[in-house]
C-alpha positions in Angstrom: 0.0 0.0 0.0 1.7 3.5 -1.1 2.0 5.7 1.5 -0.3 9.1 1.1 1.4 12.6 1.4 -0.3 14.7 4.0 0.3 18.9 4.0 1.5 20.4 7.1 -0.6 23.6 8.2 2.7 25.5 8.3 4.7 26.4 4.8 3.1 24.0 2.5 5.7 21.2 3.6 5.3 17.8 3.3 5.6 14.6 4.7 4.9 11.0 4.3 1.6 10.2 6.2 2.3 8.1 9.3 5.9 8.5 9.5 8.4 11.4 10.1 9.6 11.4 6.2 9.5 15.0 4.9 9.4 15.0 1.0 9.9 17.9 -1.8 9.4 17.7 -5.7 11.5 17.2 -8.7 11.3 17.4 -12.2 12.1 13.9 -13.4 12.0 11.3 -16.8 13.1 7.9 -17.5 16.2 8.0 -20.2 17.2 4.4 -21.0 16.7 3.3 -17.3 18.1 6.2 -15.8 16.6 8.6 -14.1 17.1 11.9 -15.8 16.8 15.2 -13.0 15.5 18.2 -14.8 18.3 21.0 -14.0 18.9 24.9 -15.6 21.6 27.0 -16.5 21.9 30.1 -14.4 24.1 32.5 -14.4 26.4 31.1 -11.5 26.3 27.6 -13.2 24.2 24.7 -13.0 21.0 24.7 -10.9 18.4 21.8 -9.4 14.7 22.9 -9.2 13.3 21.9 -6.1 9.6 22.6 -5.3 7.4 22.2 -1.9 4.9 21.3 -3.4 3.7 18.8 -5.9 1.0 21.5 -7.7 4.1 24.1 -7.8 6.6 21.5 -9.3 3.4 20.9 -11.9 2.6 24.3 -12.6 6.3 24.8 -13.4 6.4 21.8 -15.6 2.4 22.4 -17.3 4.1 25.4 -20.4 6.0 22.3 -21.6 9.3 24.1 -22.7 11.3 21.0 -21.8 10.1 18.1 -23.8 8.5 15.2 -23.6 8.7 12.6 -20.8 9.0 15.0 -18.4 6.9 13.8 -15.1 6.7 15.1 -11.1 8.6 13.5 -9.0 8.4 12.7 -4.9 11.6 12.5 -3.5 12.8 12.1 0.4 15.5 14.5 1.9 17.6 10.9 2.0 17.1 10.7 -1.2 18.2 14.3 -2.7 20.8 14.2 -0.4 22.0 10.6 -2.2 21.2 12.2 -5.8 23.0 15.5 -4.9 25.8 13.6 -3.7 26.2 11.3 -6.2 24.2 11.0 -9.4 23.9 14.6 -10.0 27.5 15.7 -8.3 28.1 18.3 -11.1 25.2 20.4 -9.8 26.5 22.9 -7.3 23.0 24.7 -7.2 19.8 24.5 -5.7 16.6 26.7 -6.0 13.8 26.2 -4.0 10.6 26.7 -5.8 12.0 28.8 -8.6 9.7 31.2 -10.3 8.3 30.1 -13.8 10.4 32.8 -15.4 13.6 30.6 -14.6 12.1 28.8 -17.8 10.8 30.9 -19.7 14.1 32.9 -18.8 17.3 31.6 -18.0 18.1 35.1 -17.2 15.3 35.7 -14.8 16.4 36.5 -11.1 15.8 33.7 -8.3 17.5 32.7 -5.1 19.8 30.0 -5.3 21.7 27.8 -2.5 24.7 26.2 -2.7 24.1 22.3 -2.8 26.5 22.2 0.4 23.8 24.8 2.2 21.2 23.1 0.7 22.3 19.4 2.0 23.1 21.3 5.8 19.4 22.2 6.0 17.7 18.9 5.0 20.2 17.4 7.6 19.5 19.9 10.1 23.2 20.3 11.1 26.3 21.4 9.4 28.1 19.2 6.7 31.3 18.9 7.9 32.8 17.3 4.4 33.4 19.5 1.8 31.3 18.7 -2.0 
């Protein structure tokens, strides 16, 4: 039985129903059974979209100006930590529910984190190692 996502009254965040699993959205497709992680150019280099929400991730994704394939994707903070970490190590960049003009755009304005920063919060303490 798949576990249902339930919205905390504070923020928009969410977690796993029934257990203490917070969870965020990607932008993600199958590419020869791999999993591909939508990520933009900005002007400080290369940047992972990460949404609160699944509606934001969607509404980000609904103009279609990336393809085909292209679906929502639940992911834990275990697991972006793993993906940031390792299968997407080259991306140094996260933005947190980037406006749709970083699509439209490239150019557009939007706050980014460093993926070090980034990794620190969804741990809840410092990361000691360096990326």
């Amino acid at each position: 039985m798949a576990d249902k996502v339930a919205e905390a009254p504070l923020g928009g965040e969410q977690w796993l129903t029934g257990h203490s699993v917070f969870v965020r959205h990607l932008i993600a497709r199958r590419d020869n059974n791999r999993l591909g992680l939508l990520t933009l150019p900005t002007h400080a280099g290369e940047m992972l979209p990460v949404f609160s929400t699944e509606l934001e991730a969607r509404a980000f994704l609904r103009f279609g100006l990336f393809g085909a394939g292209w679906q929502v994707r639940e992911s834990t903070a275990g697991e972006l930590i793993s993906l940031l970490m390792g299968h997407i190590a080259d991306v140094d960049l996260v933005s947190l529910d980037p406006p749709l003009a970083v699509a439209l755009d490239g150019g557009a304005p939007v706050e980014l984190t460093s993926k070090k920063d980034f990794i620190s919060a969804l741990m809840r303490e410092p990361l000691l190692m360096s990326l």
